[in-house]
Biopython code that builds the backbone (N, CA, C, O; Angstrom):
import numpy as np
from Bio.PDB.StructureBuilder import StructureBuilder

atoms = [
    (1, "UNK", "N", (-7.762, 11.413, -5.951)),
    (1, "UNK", "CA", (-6.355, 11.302, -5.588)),
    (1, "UNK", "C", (-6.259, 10.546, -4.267)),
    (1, "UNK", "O", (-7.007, 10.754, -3.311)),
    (2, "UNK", "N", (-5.084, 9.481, -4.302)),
    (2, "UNK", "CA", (-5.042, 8.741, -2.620)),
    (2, "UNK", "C", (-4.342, 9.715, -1.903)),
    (2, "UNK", "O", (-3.616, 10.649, -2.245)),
    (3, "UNK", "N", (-4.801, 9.198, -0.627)),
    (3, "UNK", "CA", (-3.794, 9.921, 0.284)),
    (3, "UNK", "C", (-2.383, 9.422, 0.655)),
    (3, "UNK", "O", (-2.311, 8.556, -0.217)),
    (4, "UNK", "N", (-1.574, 9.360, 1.107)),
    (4, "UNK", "CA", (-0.072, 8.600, 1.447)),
    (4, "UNK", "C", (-0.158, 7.440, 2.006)),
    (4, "UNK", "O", (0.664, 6.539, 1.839)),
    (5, "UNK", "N", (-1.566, 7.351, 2.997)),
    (5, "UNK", "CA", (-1.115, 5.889, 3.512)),
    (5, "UNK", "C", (-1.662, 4.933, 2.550)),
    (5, "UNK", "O", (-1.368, 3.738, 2.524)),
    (6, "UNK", "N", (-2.734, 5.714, 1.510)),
    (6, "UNK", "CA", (-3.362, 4.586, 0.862)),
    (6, "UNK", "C", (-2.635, 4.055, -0.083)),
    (6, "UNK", "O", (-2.797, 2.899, -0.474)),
    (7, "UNK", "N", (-1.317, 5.268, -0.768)),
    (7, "UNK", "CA", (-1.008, 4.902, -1.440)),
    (7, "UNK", "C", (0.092, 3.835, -1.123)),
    (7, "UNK", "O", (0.550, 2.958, -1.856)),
    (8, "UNK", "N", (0.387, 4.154, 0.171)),
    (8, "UNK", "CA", (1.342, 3.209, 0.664)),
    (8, "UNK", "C", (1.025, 1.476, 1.007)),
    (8, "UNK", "O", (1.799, 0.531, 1.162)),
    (9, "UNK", "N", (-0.429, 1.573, 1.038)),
    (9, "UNK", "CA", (-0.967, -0.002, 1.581)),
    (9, "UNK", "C", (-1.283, -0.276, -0.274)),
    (9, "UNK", "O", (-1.050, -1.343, -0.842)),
    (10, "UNK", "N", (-1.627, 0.482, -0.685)),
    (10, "UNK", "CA", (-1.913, -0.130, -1.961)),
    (10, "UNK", "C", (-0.459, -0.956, -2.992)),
    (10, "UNK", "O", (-0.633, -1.697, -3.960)),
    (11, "UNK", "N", (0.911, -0.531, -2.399)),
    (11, "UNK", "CA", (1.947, -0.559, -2.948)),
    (11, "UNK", "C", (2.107, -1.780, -2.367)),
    (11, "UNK", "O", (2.469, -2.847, -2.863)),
    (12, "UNK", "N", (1.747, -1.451, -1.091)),
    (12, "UNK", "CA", (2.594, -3.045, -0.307)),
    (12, "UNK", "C", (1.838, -4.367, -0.781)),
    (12, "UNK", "O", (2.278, -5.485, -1.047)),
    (13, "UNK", "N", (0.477, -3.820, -0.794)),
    (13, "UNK", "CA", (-0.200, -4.939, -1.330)),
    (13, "UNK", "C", (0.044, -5.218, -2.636)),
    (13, "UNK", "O", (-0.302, -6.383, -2.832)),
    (14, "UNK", "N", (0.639, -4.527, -4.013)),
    (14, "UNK", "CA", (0.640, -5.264, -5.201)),
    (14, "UNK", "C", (2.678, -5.979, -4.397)),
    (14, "UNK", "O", (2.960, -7.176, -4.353)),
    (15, "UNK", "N", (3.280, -5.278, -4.105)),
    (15, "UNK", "CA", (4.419, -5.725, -3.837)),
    (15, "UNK", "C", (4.166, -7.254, -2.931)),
    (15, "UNK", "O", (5.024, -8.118, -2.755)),
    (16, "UNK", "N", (3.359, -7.269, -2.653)),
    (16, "UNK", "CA", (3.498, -8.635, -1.928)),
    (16, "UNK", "C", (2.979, -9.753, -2.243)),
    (16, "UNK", "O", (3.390, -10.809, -1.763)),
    (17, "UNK", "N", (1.761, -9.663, -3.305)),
    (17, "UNK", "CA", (1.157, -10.372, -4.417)),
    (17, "UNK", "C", (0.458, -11.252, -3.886)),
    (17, "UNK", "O", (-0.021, -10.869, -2.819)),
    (18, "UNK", "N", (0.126, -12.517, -4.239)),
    (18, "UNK", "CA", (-0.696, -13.609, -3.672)),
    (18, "UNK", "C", (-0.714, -13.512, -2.207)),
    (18, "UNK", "O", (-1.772, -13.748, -1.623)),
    (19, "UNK", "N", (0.837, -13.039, -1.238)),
    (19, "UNK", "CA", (0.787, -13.088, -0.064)),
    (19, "UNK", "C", (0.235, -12.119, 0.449)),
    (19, "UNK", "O", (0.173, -12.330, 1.660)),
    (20, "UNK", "N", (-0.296, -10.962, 0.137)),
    (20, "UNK", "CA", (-1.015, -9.839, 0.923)),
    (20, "UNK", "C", (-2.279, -9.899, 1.352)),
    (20, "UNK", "O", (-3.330, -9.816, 0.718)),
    (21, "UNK", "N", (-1.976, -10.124, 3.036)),
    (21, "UNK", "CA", (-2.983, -9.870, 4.009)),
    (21, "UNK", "C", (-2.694, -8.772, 5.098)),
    (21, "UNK", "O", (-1.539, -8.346, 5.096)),
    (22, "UNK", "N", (-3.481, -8.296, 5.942)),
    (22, "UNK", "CA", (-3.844, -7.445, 6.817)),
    (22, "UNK", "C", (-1.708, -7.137, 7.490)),
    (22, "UNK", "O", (-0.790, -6.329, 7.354)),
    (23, "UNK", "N", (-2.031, -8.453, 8.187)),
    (23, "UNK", "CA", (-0.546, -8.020, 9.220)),
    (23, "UNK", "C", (1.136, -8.553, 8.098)),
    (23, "UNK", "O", (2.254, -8.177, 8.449)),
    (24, "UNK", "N", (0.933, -9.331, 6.970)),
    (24, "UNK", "CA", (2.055, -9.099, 5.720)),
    (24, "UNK", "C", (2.041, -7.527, 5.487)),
    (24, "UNK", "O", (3.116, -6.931, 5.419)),
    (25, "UNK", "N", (0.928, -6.902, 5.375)),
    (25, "UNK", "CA", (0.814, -5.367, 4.195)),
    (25, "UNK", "C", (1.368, -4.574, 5.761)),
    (25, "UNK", "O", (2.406, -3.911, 5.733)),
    (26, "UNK", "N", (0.734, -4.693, 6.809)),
    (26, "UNK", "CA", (1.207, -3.683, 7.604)),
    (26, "UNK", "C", (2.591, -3.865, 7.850)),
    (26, "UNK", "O", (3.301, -2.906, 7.547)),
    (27, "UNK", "N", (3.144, -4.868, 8.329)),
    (27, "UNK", "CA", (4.937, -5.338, 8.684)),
    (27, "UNK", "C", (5.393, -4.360, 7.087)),
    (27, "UNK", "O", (5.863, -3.224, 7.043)),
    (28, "UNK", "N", (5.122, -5.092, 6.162)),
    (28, "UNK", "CA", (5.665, -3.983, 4.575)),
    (28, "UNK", "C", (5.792, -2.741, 4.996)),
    (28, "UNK", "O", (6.911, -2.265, 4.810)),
    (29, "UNK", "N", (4.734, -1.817, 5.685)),
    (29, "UNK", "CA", (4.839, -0.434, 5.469)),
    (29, "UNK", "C", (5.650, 0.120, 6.740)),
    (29, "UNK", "O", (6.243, 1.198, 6.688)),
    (30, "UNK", "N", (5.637, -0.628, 7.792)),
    (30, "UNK", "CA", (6.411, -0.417, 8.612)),
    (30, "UNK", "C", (7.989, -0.802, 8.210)),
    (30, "UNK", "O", (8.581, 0.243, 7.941)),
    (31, "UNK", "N", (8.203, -1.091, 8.179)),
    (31, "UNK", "CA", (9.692, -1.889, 7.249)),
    (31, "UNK", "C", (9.992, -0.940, 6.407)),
    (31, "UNK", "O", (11.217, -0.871, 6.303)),
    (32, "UNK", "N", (9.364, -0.052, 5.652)),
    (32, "UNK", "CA", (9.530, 0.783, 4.789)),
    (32, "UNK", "C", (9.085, 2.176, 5.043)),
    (32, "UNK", "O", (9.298, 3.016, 4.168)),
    (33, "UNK", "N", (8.720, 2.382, 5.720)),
    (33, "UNK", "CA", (8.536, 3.704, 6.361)),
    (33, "UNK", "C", (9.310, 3.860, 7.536)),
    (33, "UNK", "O", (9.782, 4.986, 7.694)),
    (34, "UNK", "N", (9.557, 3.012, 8.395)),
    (34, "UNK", "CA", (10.202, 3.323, 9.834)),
    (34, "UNK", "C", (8.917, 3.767, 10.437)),
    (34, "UNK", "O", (9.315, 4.600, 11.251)),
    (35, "UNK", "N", (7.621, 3.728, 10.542)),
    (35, "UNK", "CA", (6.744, 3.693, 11.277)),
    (35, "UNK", "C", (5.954, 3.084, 11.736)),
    (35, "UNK", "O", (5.649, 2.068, 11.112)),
    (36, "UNK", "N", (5.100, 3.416, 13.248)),
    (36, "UNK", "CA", (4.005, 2.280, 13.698)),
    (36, "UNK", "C", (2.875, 2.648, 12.299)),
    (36, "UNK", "O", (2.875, 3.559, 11.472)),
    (37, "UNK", "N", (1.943, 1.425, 12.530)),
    (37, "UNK", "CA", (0.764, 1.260, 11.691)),
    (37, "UNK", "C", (-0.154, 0.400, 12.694)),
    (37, "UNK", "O", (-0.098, -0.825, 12.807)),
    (38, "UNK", "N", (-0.913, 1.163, 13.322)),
    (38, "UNK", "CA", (-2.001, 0.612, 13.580)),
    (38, "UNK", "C", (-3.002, 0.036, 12.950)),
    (38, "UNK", "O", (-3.707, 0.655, 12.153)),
    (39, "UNK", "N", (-3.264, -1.929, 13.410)),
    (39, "UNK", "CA", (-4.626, -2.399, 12.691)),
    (39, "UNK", "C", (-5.512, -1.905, 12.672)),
    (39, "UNK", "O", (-6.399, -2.261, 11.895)),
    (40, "UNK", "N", (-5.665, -0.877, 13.509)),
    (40, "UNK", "CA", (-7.784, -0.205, 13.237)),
    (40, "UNK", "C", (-7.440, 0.653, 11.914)),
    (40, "UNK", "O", (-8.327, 0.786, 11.071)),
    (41, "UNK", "N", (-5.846, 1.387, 11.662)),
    (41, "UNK", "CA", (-6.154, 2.164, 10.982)),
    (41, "UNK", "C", (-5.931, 1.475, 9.428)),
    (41, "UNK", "O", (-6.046, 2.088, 8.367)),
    (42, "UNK", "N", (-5.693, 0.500, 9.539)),
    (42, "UNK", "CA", (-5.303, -0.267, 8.166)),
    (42, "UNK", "C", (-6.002, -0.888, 7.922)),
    (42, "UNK", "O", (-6.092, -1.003, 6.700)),
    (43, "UNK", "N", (-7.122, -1.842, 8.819)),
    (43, "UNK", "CA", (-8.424, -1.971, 8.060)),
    (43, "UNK", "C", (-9.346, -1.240, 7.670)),
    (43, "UNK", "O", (-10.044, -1.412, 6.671)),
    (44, "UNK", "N", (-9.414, -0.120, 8.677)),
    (44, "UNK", "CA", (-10.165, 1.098, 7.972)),
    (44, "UNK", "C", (-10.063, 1.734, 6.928)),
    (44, "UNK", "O", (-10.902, 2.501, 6.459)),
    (45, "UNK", "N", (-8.534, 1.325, 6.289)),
    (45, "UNK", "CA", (-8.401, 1.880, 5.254)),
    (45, "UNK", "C", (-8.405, 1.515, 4.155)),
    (45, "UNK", "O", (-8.407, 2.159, 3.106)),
    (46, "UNK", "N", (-8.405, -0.243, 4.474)),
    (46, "UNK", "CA", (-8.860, -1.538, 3.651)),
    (46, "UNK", "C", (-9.970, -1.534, 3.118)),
    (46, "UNK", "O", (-10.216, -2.006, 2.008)),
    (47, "UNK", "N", (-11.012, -0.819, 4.109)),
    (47, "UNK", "CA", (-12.502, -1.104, 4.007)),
    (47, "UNK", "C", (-12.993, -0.073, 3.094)),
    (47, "UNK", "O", (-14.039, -0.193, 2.456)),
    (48, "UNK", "N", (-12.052, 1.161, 3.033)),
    (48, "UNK", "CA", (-12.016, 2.517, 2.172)),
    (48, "UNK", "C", (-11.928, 2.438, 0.920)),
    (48, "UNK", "O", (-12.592, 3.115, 0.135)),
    (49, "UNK", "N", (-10.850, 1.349, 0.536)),
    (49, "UNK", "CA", (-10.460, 1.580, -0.714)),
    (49, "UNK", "C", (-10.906, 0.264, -1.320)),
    (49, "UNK", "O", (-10.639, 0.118, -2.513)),
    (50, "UNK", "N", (-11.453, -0.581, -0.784)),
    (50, "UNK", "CA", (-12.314, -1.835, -1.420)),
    (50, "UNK", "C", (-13.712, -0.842, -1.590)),
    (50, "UNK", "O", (-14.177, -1.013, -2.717)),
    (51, "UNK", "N", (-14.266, -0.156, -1.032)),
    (51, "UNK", "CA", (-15.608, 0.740, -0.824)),
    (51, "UNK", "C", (-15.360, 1.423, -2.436)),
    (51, "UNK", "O", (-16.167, 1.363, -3.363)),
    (52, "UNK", "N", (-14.115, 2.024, -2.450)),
    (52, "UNK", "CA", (-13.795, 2.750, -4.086)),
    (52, "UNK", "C", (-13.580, 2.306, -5.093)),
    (52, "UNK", "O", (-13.468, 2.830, -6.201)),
    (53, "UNK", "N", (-13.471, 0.752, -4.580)),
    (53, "UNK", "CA", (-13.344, -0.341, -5.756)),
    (53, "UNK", "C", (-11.590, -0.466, -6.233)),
    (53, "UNK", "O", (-11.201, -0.737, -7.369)),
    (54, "UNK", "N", (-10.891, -0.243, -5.275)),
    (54, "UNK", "CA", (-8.936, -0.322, -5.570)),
    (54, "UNK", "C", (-8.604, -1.399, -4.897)),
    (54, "UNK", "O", (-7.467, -1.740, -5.224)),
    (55, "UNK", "N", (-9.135, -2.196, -3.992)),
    (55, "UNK", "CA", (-9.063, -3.267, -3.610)),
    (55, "UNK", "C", (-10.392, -4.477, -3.336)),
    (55, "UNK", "O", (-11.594, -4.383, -3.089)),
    (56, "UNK", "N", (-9.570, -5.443, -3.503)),
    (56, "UNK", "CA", (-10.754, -6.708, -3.400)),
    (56, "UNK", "C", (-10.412, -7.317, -2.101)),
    (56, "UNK", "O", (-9.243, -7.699, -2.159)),
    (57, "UNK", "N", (-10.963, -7.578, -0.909)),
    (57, "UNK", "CA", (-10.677, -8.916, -0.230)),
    (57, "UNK", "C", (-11.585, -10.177, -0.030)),
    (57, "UNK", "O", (-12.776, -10.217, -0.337)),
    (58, "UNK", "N", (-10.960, -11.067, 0.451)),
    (58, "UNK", "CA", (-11.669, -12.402, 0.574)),
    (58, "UNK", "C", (-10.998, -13.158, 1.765)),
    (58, "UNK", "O", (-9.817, -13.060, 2.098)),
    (59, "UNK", "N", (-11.604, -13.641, 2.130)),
    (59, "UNK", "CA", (-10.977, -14.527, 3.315)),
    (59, "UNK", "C", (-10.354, -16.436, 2.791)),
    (59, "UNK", "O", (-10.799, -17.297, 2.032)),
    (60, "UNK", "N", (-9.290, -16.342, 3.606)),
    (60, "UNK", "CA", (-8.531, -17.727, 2.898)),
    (60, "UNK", "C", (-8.736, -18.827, 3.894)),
    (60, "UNK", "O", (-9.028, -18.586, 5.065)),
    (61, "UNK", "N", (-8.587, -19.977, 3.442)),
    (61, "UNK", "CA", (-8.629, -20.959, 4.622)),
    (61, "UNK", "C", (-8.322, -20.795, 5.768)),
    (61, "UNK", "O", (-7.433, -20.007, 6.092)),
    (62, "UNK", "N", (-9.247, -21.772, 6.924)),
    (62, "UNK", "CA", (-8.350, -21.440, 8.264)),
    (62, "UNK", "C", (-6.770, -22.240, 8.132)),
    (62, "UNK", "O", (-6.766, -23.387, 7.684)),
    (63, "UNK", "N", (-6.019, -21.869, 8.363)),
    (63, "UNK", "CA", (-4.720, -22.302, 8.440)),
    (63, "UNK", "C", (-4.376, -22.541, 10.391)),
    (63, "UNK", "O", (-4.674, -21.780, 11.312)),
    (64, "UNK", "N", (-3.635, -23.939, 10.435)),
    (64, "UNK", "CA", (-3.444, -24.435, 11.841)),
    (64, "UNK", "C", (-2.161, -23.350, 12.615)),
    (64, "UNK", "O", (-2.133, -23.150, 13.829)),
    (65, "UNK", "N", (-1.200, -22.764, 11.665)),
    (65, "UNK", "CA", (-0.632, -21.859, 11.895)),
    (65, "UNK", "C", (-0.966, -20.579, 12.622)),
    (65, "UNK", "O", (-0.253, -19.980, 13.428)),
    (66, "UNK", "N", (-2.305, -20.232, 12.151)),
    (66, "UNK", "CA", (-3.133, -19.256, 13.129)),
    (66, "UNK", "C", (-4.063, -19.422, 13.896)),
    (66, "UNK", "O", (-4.844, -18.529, 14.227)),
    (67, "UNK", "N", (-4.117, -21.171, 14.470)),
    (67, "UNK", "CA", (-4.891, -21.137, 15.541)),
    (67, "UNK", "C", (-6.596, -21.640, 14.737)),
    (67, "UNK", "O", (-7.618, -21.386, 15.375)),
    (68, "UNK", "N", (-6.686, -22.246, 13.529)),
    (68, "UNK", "CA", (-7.128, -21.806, 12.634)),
    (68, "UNK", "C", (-8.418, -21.037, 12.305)),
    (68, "UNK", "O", (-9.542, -21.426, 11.988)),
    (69, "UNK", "N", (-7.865, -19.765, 12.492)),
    (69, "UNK", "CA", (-8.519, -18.402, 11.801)),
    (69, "UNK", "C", (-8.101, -18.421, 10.156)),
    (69, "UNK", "O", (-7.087, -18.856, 9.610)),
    (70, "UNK", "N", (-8.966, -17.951, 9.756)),
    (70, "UNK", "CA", (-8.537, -17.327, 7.840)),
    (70, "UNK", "C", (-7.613, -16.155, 7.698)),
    (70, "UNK", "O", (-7.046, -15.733, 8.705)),
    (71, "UNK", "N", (-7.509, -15.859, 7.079)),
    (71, "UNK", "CA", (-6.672, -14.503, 6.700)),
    (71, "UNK", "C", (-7.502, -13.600, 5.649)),
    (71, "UNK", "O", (-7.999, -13.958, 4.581)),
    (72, "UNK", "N", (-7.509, -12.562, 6.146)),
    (72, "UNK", "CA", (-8.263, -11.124, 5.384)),
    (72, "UNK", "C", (-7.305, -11.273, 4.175)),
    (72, "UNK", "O", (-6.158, -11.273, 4.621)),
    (73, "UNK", "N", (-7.308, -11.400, 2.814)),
    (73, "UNK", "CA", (-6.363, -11.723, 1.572)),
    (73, "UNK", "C", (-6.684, -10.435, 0.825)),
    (73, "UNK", "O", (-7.815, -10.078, 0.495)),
    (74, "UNK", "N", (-5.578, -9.803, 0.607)),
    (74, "UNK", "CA", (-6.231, -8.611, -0.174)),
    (74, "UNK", "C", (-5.780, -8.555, -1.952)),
    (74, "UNK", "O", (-5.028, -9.451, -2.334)),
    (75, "UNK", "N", (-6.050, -7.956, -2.544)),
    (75, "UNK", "CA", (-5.509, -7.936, -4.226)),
    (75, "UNK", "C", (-5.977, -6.487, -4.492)),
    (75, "UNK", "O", (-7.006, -5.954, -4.077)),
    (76, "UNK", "N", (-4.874, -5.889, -5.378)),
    (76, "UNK", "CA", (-5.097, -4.556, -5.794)),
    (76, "UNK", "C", (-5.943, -4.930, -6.805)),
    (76, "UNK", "O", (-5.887, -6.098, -7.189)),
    (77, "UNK", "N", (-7.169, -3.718, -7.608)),
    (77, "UNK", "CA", (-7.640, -3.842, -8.799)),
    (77, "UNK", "C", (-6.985, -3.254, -9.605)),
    (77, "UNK", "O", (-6.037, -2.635, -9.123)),
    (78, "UNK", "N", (-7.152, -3.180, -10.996)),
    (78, "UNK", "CA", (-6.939, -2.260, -12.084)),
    (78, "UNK", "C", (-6.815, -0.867, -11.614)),
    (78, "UNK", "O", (-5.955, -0.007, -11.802)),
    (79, "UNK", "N", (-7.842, -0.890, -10.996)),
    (79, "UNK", "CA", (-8.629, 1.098, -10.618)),
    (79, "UNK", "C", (-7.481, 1.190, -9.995)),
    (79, "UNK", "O", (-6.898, 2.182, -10.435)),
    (80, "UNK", "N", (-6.863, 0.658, -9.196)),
    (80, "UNK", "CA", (-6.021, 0.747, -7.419)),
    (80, "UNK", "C", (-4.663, 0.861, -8.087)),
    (80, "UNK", "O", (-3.959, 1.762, -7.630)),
    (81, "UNK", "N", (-4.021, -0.038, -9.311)),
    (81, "UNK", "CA", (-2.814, -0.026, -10.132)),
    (81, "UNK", "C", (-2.590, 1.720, -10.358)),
    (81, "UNK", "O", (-1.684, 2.530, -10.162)),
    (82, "UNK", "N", (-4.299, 1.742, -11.003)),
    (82, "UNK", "CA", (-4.159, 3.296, -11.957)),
    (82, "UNK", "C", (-4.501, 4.569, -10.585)),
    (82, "UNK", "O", (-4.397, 5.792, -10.677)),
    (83, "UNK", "N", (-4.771, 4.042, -9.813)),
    (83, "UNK", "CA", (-4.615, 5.480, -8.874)),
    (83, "UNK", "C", (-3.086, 5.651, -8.293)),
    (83, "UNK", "O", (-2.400, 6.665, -8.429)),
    (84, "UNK", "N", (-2.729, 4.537, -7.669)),
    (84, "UNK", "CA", (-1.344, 4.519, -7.266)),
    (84, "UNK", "C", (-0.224, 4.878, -8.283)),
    (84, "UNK", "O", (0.864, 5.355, -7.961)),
    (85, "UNK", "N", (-0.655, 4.569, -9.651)),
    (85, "UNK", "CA", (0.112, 4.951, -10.489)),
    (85, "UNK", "C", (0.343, 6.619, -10.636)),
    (85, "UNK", "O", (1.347, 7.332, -10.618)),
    (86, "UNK", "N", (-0.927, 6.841, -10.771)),
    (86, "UNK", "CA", (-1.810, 8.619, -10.786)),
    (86, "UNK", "C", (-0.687, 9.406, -9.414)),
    (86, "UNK", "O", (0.031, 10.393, -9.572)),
    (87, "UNK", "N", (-0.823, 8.756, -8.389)),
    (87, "UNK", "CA", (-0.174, 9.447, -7.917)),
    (87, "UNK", "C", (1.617, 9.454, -7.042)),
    (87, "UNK", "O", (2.208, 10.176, -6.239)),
    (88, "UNK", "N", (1.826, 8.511, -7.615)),
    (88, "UNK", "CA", (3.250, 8.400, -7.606)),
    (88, "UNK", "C", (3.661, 9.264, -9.044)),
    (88, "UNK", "O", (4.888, 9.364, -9.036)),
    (89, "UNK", "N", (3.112, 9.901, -10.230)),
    (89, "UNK", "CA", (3.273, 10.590, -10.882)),
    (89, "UNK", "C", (3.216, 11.835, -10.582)),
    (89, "UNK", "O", (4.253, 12.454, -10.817)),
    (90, "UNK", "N", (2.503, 12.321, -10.216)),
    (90, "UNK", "CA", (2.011, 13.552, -9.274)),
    (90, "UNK", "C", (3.506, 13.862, -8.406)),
    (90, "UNK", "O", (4.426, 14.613, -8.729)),
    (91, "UNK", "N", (3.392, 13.174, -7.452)),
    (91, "UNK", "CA", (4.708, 13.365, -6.458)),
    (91, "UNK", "C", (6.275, 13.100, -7.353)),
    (91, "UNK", "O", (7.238, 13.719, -6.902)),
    (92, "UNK", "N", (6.406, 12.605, -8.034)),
    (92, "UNK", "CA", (7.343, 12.662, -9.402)),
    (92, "UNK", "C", (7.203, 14.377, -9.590)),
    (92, "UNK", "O", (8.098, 15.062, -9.094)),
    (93, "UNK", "N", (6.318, 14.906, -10.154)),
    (93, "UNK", "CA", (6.243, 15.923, -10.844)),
    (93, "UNK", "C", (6.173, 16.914, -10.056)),
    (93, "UNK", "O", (6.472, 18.005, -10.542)),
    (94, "UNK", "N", (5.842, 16.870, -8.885)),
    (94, "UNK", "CA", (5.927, 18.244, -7.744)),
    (94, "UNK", "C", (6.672, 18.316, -7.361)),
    (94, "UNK", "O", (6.840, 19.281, -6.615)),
    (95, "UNK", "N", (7.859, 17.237, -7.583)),
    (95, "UNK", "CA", (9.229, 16.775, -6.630)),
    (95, "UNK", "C", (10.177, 17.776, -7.482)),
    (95, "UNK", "O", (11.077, 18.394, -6.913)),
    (96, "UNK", "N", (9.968, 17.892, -8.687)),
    (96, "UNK", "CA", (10.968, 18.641, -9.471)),
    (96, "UNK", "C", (11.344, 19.656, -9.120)),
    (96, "UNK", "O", (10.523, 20.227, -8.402)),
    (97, "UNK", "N", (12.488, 20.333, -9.334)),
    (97, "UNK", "CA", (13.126, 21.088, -8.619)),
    (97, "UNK", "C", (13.520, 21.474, -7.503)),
    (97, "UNK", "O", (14.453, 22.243, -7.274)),
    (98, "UNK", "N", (12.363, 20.614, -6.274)),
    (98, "UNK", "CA", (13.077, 20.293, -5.055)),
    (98, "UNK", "C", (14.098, 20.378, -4.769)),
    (98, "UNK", "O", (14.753, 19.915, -5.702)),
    (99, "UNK", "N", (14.993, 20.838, -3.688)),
    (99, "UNK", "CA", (16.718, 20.939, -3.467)),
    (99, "UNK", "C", (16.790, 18.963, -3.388)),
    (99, "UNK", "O", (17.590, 18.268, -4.015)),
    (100, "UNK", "N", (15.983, 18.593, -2.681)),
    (100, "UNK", "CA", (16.615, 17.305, -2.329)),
    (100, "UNK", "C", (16.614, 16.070, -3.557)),
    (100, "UNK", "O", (16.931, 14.881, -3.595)),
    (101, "UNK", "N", (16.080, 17.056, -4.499)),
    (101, "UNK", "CA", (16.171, 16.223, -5.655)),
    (101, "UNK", "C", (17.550, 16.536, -6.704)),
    (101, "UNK", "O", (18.154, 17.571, -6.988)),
    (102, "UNK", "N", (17.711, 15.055, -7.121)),
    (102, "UNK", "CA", (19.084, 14.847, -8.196)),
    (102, "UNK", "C", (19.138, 16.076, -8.741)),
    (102, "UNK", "O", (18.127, 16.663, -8.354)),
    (103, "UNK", "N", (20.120, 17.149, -9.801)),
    (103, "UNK", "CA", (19.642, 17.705, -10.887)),
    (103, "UNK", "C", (19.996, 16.548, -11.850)),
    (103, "UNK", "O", (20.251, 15.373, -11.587)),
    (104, "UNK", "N", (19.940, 17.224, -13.089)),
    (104, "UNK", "CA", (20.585, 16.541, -14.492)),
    (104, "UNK", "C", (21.395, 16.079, -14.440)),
    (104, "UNK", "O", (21.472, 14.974, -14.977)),
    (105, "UNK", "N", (22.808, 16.788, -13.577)),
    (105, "UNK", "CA", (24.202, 15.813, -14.009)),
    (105, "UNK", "C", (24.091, 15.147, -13.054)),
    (105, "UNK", "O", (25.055, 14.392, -13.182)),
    (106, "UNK", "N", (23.404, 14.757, -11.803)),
    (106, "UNK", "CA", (23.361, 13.729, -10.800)),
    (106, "UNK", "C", (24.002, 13.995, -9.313)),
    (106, "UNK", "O", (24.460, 13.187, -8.506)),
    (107, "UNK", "N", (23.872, 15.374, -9.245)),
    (107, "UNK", "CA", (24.568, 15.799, -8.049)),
    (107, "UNK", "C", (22.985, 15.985, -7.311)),
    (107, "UNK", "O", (21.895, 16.028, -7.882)),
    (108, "UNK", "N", (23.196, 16.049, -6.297)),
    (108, "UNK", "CA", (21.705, 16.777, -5.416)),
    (108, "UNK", "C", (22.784, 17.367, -4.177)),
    (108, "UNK", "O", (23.981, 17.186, -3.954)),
    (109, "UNK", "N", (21.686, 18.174, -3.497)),
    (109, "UNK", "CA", (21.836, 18.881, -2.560)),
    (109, "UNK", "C", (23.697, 18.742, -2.112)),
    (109, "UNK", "O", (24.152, 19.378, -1.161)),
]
sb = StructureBuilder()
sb.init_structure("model")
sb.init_model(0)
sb.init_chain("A")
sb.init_seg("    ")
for serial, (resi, resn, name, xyz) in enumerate(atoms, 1):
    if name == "N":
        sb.init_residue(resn, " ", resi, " ")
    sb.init_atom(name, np.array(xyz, "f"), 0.0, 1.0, " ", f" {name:<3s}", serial, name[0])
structure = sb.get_structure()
């Protein structure tokens, strides 16, 4: 099972597609969380879930835009689709009956 941030870098990264690198995926989760994200902790967590086989990276051309450095390029795998999937189902299903969740006719809390 991922944990929240993984599942959260793993999201940003299929959401951002060809463009997902290191500081694209972090700006995503910040933007969408309302929180800081530290780079040590997002490559560390890069390095985690490529280690489990849910992500691939590769480095891209130097580009003159960055001084030219490459860019850390990341891509979700299959495995990384089906864990993130795994557990955005999970949190679906524990969410039920929650007060802060809809009921049936569409009222919540």
């Amino acid at each position: 099972m991922l944990g929240e941030f993984e599942y959260l870098l793993i999201t940003a990264a299929a959401g951002l597609g060809d463009k997902a690198y290191g500081a694209a995926i972090r700006e995503e989760i910040e933007e969408s969380t309302g929180r800081k994200c530290s780079i040590g902790a997002l490559y560390t967590t890069i390095d985690r879930l490529e280690t489990k086989g849910l992500l691939k990276t590769w480095m891209s051309d130097a580009t003159p835009q960055r001084g030219g450095r490459a860019k850390r390029m990341v891509r979700v795998t299959p495995e990384g689709v089906l864990a993130a999937k795994s557990f955005y189902d999970a949190v679906i299903r524990v969410s039920r009956g929650a007060s802060w969740v809809a009921n049936r006719n569409g009222s919540s809390l």
